[in-house]
C-alpha positions as CSV (number, residue, x, y, z in Angstrom):
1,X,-54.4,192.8,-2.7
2,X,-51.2,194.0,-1.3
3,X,-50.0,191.6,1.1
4,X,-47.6,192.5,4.6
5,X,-43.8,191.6,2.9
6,X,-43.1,195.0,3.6
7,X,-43.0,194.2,7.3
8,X,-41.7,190.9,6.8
9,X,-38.5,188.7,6.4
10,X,-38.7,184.8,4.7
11,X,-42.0,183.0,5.4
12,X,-41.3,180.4,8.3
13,X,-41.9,176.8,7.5
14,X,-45.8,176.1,7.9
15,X,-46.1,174.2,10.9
16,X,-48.6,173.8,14.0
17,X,-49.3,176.5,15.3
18,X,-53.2,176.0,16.2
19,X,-52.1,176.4,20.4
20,X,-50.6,180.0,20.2
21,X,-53.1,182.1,22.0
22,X,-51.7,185.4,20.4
23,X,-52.2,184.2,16.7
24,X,-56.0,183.0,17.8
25,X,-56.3,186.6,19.0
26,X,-55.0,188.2,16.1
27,X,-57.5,185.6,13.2
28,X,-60.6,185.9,16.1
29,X,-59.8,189.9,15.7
30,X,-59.5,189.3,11.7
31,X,-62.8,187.2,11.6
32,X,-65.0,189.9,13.7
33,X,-64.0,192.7,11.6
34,X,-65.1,190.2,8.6
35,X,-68.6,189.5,10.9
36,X,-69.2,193.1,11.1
37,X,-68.5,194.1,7.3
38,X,-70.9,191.8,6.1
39,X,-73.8,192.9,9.1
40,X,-72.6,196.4,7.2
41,X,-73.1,195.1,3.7
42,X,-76.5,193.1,4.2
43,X,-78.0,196.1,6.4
44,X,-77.3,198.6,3.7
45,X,-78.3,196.4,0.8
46,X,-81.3,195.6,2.3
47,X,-82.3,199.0,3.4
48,X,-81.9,200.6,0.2
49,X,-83.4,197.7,-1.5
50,X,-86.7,198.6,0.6
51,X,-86.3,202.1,0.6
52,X,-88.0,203.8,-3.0
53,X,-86.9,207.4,-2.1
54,X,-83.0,205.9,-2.1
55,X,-83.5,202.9,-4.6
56,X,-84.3,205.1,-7.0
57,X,-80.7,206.7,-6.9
58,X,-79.1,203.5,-7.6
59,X,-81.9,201.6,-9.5
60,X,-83.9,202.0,-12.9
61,X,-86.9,199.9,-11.6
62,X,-90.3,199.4,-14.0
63,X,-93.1,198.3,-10.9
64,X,-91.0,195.8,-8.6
65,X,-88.6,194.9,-11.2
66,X,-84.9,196.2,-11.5
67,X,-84.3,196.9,-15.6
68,X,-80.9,198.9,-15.2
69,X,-78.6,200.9,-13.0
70,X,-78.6,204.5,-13.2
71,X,-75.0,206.2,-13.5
72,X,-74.6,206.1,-9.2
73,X,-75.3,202.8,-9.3
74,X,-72.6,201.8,-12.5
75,X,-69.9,203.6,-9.8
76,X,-71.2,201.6,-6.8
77,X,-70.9,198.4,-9.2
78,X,-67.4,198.9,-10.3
79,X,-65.6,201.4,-8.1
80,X,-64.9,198.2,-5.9
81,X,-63.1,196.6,-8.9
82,X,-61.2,200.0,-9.9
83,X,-60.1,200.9,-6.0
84,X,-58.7,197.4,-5.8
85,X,-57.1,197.4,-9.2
86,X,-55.0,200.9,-7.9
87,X,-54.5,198.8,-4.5
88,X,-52.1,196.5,-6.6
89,X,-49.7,199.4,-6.8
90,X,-49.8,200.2,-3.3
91,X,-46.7,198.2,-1.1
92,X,-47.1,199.9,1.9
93,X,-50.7,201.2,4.2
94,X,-51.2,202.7,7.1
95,X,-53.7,201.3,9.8
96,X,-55.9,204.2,8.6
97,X,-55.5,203.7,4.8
98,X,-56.1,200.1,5.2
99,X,-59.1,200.6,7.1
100,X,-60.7,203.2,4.9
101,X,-60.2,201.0,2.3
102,X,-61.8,198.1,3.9
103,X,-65.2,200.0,4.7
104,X,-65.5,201.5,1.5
105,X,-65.3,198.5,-0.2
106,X,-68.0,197.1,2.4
107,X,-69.8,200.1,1.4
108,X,-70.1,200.2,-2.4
109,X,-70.6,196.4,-2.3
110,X,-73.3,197.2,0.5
111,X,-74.4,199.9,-2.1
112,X,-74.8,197.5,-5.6
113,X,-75.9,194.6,-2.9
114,X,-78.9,195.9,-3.0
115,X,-79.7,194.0,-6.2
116,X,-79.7,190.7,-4.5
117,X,-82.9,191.8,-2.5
118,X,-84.5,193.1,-5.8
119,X,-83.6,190.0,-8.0
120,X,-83.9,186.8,-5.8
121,X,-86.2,185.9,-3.2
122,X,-85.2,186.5,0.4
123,X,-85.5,182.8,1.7
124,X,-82.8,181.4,-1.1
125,X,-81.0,184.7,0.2
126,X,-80.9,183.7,4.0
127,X,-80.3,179.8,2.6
128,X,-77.0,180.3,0.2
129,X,-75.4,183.2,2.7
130,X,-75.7,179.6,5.5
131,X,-74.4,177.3,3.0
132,X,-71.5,180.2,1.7
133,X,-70.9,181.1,5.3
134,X,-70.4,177.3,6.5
135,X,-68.1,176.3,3.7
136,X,-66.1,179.5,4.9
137,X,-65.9,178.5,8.2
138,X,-64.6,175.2,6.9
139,X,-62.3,176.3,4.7
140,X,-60.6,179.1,7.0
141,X,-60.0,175.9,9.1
142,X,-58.2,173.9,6.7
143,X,-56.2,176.8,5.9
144,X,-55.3,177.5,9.8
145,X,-54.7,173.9,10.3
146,X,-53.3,171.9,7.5
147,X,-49.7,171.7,7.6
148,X,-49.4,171.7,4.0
149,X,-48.0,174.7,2.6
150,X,-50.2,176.6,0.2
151,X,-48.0,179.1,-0.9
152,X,-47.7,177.6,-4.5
153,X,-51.7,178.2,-5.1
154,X,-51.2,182.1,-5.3
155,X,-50.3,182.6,-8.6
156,X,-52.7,179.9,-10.6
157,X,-55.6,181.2,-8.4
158,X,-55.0,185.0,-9.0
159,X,-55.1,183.9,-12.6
160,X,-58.3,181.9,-12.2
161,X,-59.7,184.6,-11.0
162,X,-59.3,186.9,-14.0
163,X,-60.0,184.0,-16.0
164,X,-63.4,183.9,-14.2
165,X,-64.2,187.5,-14.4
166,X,-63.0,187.7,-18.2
167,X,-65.0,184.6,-19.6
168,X,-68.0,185.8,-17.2
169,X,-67.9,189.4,-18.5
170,X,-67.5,188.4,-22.5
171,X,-70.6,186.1,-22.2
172,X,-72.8,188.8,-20.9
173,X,-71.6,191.3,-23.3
174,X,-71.5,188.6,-26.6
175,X,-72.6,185.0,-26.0
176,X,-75.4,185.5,-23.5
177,X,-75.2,181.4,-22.8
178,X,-76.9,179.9,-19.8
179,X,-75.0,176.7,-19.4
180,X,-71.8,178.8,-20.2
181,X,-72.6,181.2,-17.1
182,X,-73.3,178.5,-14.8
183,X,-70.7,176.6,-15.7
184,X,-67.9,179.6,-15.0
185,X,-70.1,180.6,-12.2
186,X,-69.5,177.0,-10.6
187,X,-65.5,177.3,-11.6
188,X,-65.3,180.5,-10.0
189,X,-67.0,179.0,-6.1
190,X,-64.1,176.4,-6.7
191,X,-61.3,179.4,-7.0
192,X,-62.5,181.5,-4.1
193,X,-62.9,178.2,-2.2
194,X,-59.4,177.7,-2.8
195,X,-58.6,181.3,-2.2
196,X,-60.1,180.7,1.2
197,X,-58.0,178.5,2.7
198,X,-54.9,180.0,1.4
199,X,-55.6,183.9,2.3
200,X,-55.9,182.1,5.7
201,X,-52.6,180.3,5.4
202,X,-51.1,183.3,4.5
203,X,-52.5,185.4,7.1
204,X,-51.5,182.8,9.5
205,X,-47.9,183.1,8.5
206,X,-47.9,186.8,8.4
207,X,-48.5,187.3,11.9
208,X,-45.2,185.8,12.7
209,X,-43.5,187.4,10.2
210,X,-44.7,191.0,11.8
211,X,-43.0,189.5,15.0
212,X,-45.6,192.1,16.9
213,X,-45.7,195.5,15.5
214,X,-48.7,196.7,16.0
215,X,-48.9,198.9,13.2
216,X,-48.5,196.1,10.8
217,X,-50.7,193.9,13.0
218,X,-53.5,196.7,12.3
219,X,-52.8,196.4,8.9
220,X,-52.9,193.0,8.5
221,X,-56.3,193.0,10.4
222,X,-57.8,194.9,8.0
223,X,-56.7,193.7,4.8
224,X,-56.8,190.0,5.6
225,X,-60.3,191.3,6.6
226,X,-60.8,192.5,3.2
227,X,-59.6,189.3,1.7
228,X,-61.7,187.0,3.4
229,X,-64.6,189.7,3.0
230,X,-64.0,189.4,-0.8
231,X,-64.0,185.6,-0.6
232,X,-67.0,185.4,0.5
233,X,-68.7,187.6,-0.9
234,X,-67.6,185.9,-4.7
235,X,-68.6,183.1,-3.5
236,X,-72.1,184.1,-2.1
237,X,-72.9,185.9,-5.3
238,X,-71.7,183.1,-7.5
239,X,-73.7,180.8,-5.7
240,X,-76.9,182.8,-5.8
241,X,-76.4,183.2,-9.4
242,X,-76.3,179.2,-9.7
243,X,-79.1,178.3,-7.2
244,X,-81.0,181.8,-6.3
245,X,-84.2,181.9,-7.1
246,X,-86.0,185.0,-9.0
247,X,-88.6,186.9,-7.6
């Protein structure tokens, strides 16, 4: 994603700022826009998941099992992919832009989501969203706290990440291999892990480089939203491919 440089000068040193009430603000603001995106995501995926008369839009289904996607639901599966793709020519949103972006990725993802409820069974659901949810929670706080500075990790993780995606994608299409899959599936938790705590960092450090705009503060609020949102929702995926069991 597009980060804030356009509203910023250098990055300060990282140091302790864990007692400023106006960056606690800003992340608690940050973090309940990321609470209610994925109440957004779940609600839709499990509505249309339970709803035949809208499934069936999205969903080739033979009895209560999914065998395909029709072509709305190939768009609802990649057009998150695509629009972020395009958002890595885009230097400078508006707090409109920024936030249409964010809910139509929550959308689409809501939309495709609806898979998880038709593949695996609820309870490992409810189980791996605790476990992806609490090693978020832990995660965030390293990156808020730690005083080491994770600015290096950007580059080797943004390449990990298309690693992941490339190795994950040629194995379905070619090599079909289960050990493979888990094996990248396991790699790729680790990345977005990592991502975690540095999207947090980062976010951290770009409140005092906006210096209080609050144009770029609404930005930032919305696409470190959509960073952690993406974060966790890799990871929750990932790990339901590893440990979700099938209906």
């Amino acid at each position: 994603m597009a980060d804030y440089d356009q509203y910023a000068g250098s990055r300060p040193t990282v140091e302790d700022m864990s007692k400023d009430m106006g960056l606690r603000n800003f992340m608690l603001g940050v973090y309940a826009k990321l609470a209610m995106g994925l109440l957004v995501t779940g609600t839709l995926a499990w509505v249309i998941s339970n709803v035949p008369a809208v499934r069936d839009y999205f969903f080739v289904m033979q009895g209560d099992r999914v065998t395909n996607l029709t072509m709305l639901g190939q768009i609802a599966r990649w057009a998150p992919l695509v629009i972020i793709l395009a958002t890595m020519f885009i230097r400078t949103f508006s707090p409109a832009t920024s936030g249409l972006l964010y809910w139509t990725i929550v959308t689409l993802i809501g939309v495709s989501g609806a898979m998880w409820f038709l593949i695996y069974q609820l309870g490992d659901i409810a189980n791996i969203f605790f476990i992806t949810a609490s090693a978020f929670g832990a995660l965030s706080l390293y990156g808020y706290t730690t005083k080491r500075n994770l600015s290096g990790w950007g580059i080797f993780l943004f390449m990990g990440a298309w690693g992941v995606f490339i190795l994950m994608l040629g194995n379905a299409l070619f090599f079909q291999n289960e050990l493979f899959r888990v094996a990248i599936a396991a790699i790729g938790v680790l990345i977005f892990a990592a991502f975690t705590a540095f999207d947090t960092q980062n976010l951290k450090m770009s409140y005092y480089q906006i210096g209080g705009n609050q144009t770029a503060m609404a930005v930032a609020t919305n696409i470190g939203a959509l960073n952690f949102y993406l974060n966790f929702i890799n990871m929750f995926q990932l790990l339901l491919s590893i440990f979700g069991g099938r209906r």
